[in-house]
C-alpha positions in Angstrom: 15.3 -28.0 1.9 11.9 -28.5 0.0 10.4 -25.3 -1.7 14.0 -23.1 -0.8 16.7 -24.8 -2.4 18.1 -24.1 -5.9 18.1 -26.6 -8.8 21.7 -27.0 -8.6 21.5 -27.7 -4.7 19.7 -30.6 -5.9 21.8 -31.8 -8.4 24.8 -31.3 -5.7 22.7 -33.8 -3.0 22.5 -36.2 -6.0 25.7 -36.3 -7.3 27.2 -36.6 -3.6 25.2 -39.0 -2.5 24.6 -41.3 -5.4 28.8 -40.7 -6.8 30.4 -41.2 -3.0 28.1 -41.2 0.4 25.9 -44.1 -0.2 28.3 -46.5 -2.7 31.1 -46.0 -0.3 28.2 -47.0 2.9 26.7 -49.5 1.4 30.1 -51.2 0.6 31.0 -51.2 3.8 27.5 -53.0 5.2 26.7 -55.0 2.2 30.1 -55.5 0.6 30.0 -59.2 -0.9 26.5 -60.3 -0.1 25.4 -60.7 -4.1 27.1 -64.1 -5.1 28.7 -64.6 -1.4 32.3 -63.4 -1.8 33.8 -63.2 1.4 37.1 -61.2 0.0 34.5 -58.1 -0.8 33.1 -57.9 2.3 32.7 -54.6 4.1 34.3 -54.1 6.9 30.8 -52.5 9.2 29.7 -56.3 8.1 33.1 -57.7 8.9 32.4 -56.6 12.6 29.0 -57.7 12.7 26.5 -55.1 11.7 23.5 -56.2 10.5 21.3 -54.2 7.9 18.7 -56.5 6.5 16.9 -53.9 4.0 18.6 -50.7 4.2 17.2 -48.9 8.0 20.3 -47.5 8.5 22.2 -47.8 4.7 19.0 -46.2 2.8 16.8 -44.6 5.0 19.5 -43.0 7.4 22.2 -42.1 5.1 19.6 -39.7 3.1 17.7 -38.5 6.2 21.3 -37.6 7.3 22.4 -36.1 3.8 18.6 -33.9 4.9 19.5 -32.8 8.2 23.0 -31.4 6.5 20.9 -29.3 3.9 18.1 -28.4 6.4 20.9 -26.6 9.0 22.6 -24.8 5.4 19.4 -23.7 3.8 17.6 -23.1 6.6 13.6 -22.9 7.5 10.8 -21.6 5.4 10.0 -18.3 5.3 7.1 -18.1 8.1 7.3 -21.0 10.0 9.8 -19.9 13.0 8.8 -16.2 13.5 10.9 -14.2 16.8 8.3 -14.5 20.1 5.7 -16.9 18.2 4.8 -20.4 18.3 5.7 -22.1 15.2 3.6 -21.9 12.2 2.2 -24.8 10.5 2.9 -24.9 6.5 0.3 -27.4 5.2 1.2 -29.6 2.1 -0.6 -28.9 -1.8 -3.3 -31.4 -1.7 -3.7 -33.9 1.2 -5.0 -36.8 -1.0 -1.9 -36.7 -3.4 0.3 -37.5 -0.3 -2.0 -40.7 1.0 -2.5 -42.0 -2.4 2.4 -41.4 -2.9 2.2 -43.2 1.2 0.1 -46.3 -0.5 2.8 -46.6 -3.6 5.1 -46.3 -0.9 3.5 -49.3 0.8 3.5 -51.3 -2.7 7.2 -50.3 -2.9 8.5 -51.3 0.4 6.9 -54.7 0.0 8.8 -55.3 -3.1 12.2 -54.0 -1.1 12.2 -55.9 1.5 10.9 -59.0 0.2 13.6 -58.7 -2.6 16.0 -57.9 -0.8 16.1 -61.7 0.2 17.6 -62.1 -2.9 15.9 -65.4 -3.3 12.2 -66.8 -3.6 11.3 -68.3 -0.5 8.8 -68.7 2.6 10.8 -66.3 4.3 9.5 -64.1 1.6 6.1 -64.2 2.9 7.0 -63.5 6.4 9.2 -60.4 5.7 6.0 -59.2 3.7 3.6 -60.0 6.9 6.8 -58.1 9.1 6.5 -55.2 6.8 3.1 -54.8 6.9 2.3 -55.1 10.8 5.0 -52.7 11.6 3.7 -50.3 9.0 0.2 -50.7 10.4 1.7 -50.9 13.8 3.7 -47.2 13.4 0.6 -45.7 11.8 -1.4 -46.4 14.9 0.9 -45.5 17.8 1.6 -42.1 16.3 -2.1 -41.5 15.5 -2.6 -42.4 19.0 0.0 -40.3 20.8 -1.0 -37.7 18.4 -4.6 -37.6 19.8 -3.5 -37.4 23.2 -1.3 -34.9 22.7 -3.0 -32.4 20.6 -6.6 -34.1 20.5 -6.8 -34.2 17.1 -5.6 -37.3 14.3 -3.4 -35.4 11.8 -3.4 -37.3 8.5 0.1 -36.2 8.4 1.4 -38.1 11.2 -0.9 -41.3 10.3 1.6 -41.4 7.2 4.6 -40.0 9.0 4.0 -42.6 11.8 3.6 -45.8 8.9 6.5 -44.9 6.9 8.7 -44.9 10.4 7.3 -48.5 11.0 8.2 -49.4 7.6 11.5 -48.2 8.0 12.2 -49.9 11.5 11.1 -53.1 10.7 13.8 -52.9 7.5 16.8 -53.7 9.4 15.2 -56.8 10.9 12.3 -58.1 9.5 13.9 -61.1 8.3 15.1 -62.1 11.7 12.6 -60.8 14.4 9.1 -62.7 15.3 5.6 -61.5 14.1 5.0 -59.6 17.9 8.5 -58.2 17.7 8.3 -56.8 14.4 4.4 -55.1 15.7 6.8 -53.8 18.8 9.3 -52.5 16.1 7.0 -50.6 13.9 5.0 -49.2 16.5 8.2 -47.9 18.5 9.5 -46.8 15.0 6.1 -44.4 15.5 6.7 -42.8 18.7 10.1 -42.4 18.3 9.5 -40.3 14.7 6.8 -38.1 16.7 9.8 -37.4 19.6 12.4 -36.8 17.0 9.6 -34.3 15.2 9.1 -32.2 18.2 12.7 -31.9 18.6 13.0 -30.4 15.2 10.5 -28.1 15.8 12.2 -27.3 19.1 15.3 -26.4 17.8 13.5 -24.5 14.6 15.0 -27.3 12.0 12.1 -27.2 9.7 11.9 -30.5 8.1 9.2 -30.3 5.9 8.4 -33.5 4.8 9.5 -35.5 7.6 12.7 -37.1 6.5 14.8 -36.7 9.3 12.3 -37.6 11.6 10.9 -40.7 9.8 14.3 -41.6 8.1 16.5 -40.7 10.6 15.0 -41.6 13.7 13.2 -44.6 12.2 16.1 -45.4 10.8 18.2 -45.4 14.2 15.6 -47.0 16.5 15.3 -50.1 13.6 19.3 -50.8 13.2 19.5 -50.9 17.0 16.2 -53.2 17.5 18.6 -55.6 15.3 20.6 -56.1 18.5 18.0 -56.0 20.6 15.4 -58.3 19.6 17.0 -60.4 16.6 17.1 -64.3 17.3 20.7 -64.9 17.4 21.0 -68.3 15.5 19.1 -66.5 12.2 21.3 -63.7 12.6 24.4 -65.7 12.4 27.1 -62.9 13.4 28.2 -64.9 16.2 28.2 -61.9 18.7 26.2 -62.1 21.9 23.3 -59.4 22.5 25.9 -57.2 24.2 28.4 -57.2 21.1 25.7 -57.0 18.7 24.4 -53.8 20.2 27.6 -52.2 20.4 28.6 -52.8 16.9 25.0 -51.8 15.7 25.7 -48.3 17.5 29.0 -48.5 15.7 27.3 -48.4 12.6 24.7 -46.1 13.5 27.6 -43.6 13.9 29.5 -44.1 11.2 26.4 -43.3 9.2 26.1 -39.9 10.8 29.5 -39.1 10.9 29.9 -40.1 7.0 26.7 -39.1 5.8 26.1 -36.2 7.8 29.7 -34.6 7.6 30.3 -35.1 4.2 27.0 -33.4 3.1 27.8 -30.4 5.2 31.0 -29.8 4.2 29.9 -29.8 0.2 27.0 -27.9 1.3 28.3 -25.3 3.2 31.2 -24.8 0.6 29.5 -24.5 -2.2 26.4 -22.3 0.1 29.7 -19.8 0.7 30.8 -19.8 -3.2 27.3 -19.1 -4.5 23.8 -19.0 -2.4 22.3 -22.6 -2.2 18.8 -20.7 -1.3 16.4 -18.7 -3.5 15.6 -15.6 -3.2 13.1 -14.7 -1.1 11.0 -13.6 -3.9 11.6 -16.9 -5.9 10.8 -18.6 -2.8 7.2 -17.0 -2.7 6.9 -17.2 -6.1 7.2 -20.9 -6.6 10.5 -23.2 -7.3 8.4 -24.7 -10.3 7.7 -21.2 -11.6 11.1 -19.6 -10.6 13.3 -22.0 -11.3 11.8 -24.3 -14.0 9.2 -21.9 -15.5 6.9 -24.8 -15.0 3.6 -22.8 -14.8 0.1 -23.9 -14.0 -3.5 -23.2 -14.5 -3.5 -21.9 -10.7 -1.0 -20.6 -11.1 -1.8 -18.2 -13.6 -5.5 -17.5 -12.2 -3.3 -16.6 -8.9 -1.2 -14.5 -10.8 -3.7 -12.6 -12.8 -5.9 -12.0 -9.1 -3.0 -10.3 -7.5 -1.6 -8.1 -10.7 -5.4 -7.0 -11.1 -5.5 -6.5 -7.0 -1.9 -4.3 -7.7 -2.4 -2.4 -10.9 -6.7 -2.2 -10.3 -6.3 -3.6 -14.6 -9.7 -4.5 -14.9 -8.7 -5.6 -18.3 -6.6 -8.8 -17.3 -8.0 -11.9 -18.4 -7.1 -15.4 -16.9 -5.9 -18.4 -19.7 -8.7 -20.5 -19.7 -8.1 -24.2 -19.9 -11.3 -26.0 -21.3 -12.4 -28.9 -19.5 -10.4 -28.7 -16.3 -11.6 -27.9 -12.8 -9.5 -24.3 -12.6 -10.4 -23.8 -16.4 -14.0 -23.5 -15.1 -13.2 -21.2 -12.6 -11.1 -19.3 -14.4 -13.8 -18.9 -17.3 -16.4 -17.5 -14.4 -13.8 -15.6 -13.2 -13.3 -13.7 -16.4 -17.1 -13.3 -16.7 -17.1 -11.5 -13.6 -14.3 -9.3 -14.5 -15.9 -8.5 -18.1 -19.4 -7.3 -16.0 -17.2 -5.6 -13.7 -15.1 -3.6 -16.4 -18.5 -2.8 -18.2 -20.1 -1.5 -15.0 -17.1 0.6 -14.2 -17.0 2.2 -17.9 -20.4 3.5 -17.3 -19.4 4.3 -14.0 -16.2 6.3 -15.5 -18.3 8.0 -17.9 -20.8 8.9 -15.4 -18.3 10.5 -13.3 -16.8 12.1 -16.1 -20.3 13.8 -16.6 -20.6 14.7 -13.1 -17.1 16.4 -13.3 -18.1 18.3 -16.1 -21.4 19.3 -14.8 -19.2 20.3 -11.9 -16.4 22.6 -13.8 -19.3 24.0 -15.8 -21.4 25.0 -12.3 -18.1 26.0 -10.5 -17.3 28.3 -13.6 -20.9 30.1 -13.3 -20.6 30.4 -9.8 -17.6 32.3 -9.9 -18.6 33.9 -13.0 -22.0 35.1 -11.0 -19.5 35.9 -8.3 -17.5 38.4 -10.0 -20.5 40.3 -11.4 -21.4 40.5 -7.8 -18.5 41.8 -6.6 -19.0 44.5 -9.3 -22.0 45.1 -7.8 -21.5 44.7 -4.0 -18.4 44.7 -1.4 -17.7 41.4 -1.2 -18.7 41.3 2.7 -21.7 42.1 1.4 -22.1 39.5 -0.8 -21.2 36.9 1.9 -24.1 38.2 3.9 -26.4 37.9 1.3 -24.9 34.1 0.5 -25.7 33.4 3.6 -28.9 35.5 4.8 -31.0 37.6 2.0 -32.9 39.7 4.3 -32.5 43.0 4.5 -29.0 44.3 5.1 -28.7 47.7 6.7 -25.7 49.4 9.0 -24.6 52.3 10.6 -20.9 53.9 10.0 -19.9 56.3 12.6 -17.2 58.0 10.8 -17.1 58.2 6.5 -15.6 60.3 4.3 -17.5 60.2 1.2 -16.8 61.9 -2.2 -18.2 62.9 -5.4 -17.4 63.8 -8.5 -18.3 65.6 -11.9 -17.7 65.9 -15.1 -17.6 70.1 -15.8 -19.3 70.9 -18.9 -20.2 67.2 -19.6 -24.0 68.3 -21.5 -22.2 70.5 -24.2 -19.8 68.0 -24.6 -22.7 65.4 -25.3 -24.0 68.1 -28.1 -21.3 67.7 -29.9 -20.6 63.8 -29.8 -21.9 60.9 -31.2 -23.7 58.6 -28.3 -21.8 55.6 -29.2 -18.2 58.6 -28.7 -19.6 60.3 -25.7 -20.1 56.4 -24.3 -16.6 55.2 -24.8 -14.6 58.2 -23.7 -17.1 58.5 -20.0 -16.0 54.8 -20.0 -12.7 55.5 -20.5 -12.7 58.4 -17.4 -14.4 56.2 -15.3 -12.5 53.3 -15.8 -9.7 55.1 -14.6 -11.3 56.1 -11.6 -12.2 52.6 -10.9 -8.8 51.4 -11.1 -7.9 54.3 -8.1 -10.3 52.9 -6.4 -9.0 49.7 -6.0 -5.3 50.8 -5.4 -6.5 52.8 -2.4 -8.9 50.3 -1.3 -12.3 52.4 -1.0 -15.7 51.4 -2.4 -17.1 52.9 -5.4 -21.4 53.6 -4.9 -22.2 53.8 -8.4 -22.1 56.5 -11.0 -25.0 59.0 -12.2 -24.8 60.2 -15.8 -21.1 62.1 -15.3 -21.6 62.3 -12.0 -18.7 59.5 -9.2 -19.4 59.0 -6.1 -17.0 56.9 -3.5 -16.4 56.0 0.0 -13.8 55.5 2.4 -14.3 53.7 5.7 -17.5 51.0 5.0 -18.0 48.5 4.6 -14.9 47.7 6.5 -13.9 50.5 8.7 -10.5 52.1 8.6 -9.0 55.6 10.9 -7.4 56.8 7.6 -10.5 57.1 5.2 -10.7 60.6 4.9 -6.7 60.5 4.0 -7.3 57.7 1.1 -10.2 59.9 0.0 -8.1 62.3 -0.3 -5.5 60.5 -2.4 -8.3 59.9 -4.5 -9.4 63.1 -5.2 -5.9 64.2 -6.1 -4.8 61.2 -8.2 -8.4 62.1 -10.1 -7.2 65.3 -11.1 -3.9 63.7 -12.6 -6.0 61.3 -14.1 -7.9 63.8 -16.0 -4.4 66.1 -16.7 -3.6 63.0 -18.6 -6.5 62.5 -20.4 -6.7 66.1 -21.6 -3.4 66.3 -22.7 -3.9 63.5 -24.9 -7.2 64.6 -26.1 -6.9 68.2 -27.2 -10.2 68.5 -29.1 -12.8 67.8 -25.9 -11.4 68.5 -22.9 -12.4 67.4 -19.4 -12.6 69.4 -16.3 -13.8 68.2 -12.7 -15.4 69.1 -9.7 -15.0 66.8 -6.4 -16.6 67.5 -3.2 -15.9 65.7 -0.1 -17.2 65.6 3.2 -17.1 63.1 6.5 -19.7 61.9 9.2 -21.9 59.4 9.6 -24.2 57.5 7.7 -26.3 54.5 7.2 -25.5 52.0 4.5 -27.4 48.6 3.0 -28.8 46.9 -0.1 -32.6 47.8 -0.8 -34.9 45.7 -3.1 -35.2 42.7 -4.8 -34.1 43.1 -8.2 -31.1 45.5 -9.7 -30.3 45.9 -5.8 -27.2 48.1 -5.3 -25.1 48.7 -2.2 -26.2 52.7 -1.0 -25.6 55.5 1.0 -28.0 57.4 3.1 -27.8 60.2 5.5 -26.6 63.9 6.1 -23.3 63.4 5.3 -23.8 62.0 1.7 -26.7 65.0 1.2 -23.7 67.6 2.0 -21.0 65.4 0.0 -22.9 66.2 -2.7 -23.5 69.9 -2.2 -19.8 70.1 -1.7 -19.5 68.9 -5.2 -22.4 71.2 -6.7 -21.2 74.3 -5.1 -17.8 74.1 -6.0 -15.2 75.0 -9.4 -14.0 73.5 -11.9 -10.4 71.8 -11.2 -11.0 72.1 -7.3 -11.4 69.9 -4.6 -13.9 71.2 -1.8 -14.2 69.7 1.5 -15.9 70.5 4.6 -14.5 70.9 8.2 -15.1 68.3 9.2 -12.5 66.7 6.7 -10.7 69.6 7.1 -10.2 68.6 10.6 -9.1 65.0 9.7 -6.3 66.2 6.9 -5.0 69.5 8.1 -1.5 67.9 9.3 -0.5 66.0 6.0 -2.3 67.9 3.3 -2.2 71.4 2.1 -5.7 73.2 2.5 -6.3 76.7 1.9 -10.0 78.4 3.3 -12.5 79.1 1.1 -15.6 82.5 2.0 -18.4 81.0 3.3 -20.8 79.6 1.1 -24.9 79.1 1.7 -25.4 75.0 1.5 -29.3 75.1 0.4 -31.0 73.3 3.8 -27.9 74.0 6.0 -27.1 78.0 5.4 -23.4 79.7 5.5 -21.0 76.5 5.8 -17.1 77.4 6.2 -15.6 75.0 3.4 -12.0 74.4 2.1 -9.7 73.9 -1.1 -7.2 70.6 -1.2 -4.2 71.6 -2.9 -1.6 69.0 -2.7 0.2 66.7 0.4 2.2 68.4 2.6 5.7 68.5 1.9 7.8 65.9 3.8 4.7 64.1 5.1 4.2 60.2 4.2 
């Protein structure tokens, strides 16, 4: 139950074994032995069973009282996992557990020999017993260890002495020196079987109790019968008897110790959990249960909040003048460098991100005076390839515009007036621009001139010119009957064909128009009247079923001669 088993589990084991398992057991081997009072003894000893220095009334009652809380608590977390060999838990520090074995050693001398009761030759020889069967366990298990998993496990070598120790307890006042070397060393091999049998059956005994205490513990109280010289004994059985009534006891110490444990345990396991939580078990019973913290501890628990929270900031307790202190000291050396390196690194990015906003906002910045310039597929091709960019449009309608009366107008005004209110006019043609998705060429004094159909073609570009033109002559209805003083008047001319379109120079480029088409556009424009819209027939042809045009007397076009032209009036009623 080591390292999973509440405080108050413990103080159950203790209370039950100290207050009732053992008192009761060891009354019932050693019942009258101090001061010799045959009307006390116990009734195991009565029949003959013969426990010299506890195999059986120490060693087996607690490794019983073990087994009991090893089958309620059950195995560490990790060592038994579904469809995998078991997994080996290794111990704190190595050296702790020799240098506890050798106490060990110190303190089984002083058991057995005192256990006498008396001071005595026989003292020495139960010494020289105790030893050789020590020594004699230690060296059978780290030999069957070898040949078993070619390797000597320090844990066995003290696994395998302690089980001599504890076989050569029930006897080691009444066996030879040889018998007692026989008794210590089968006290080994029998702990190793009684191991792997725990590991078969998942049982995890973690510090070897059962299997040095238990099955020790066993194999020593029944060497009694086996190899103890009768007329030293003095039970008066024969070897038959003696064996018998040393199983006798054996069993009574399972059945009392064993049973009684498990029937606390498991009660009090169903009242209230006996286990810790699985995070108090990988936390630490010191820690989660006592609060009993250590230097490692806390280095440990400062790695893994910093390898959590990424706290550069936390800062190990340093003990001075201890081993971990040390570390811990370097340890928070290396974190200071590394918080200072990542400040600079913070500020550097922090830098970079502002150099970064500050180029992403010119960029687009750039990009929208562009796209006041240029279509944007236009400015993509120049992104990606400056050379000259030409094309040819099959099919356009293009338009301009002008402003009637627009020179007398600028008599009269003040440049900074006659600025703002061309602005305003223009402005508002831009907007109608975008709302019928055509591109706007550029301006010329008072003169407008749009496009319908480039740089992305569209069939209906002669019909959004169109749209245009009209929603030009509202726009100017507006402004005049707002502004009563100046008033505006307009002439639009329209005209569709082909023509070839780019971007020409280097510097102040702008996106242009070339061709027949934009030549007679414009003538359109200059040979019409005020408050009309004029369009060829070629446009003619493309809006004569959804708009209402009316013919106009042919006109001479300079360079072309008599052209038949016509007026756009409104939509056609009914049409979409």
């Amino acid at each position: 139950s080591e390292l999973r088993m509440k405080f108050i589990g413990y103080l159950v084991v203790a209370i039950v074994v100290s207050g009732l398992i053992y008192p009761l057991f060891g009354h019932w081997v050693w019942g009258g032995l101090v001061g010799n009072q045959p009307e006390a003894m116990g009734w195991l000893r009565s029949l003959g069973f013969y426990d010299f220095a506890g195999s059986t009334v120490v060693n087996s009652v607690g490794a019983w009282v073990s087994l009991a809380a090893l089958l309620v608590i059950g195995p560490r977390a990790g060592r038994f996992q579904p469809g995998q060999p078991s997994q080996k838990i290794h111990g704190s520090y190595l050296p702790l557990s020799v240098m506890g074995t050798l106490l060990l050693w110190f303190g089984w001398l002083g058991f057995n020999g005192g256990s006498l009761l008396t001071f005595s030759p026989v003292v020495a020889q139960v010494l020289v017993h105790t030893l050789l069967a020590g020594v004699a366990g230690m060296v059978v298990a780290g030999i069957l260890s070898w040949f078993k998993r070619h390797l000597l496990e320090v844990e066995l070598l003290i696994y395998g002495s302690l089980a001599g120790l504890v076989a050569i307890s029930a006897s080691c006042n009444v066996v030879s020196t040889p018998i007692a070397v026989i008794i210590g060393g089968v006290g080994g091999a029998v702990m190793l079987l009684v191991w792997e049998a725990l590991e078969h059956w998942h049982i995890d005994d973690a510090v070897g109790a059962v299997a040095v205490h238990a099955g020790g513990g066993v194999w020593g109280t029944l060497a009694v019968g086996l190899f103890a010289q009768p007329e030293v004994l003095g039970t008066g059985l024969s070897k038959g008897s003696q064996i018998a009534v040393q199983l006798l006891g054996i069993g009574i110490c399972f059945v009392w110790a064993f049973g009684v444990s498990w029937l606390v345990l498991k009660g009090i396991d169903r009242l209230t959990p006996l286990r810790v939580s699985p995070e108090e078990e990988d936390l630490g019973l010191n820690v989660a249960e006592h609060g009993a913290k250590t230097e490692l501890y806390e280095l440990l628990r400062v790695m893994e909040a910093q390898a959590q929270t990424q706290d550069l900031s936390l800062r190990v307790p340093v003990e001075a003048f201890t081993e971990v202190g040390h570390i811990a000291s370097r340890y928070n050396r290396v974190m200071q460098a590394l918080e200072t390196q990542h400040q600079r690194l913070q500020k550097v990015l922090s830098d970079l991100q502002k150099t970064q906003a500050r180029l992403v906002e010119s960029d687009q910045t750039s990009q929208r005076l562009l796209l006041n310039i240029l279509p944007s597929p236009i400015v993509d091709r120049l992104k990606t390839n400056p050379d000259t960019i030409a094309e040819s449009f099959e099919e356009v309608t293009v338009l301009f515009a002008d402003l009637v009366g627009f020179t007398e107008m600028a008599s009269r005004l003040s440049p900074i007036e006659l600025v703002e209110r061309l602005n305003v006019v223009f402005s508002a043609f831009d907007q109608l621009s975008e709302e019928h998705q055509l591109e706007k060429i550029k301006t010329i004094g008072d003169a407008y001139m749009v496009v319908g159909g480039l740089p992305t073609p569209r069939a209906d570009h002669a019909m959004a010119i169109a749209e245009m033109a009209l929603d030009m002559q509202r726009v100017i209805d507006v402004l005049n009957h707002a502004e009563r003083e100046e008033q505006f008047r307009i002439r639009i001319g329209i005209n569709t064909g082909s023509v070839v379109a780019g971007v020409i120079g280097t510097k102040k480029f702008i996106y242009d128009l070339w061709g027949d088409t934009v030549n007679i556009a414009s003538r359109m424009e200059s040979h019409g009247l005020p408050g009309q819209i004029q369009v060829t027939e070629a446009t003619y042809v493309k809006l004569n079923h959804h708009y209402q045009l009316t013919p106009r007397d042919k006109i001479m076009v300079k360079g072309k001669g008599e052209m038949q032209t016509y007026w756009l009036k409104a939509r056609s009623e009914g049409v979409g």
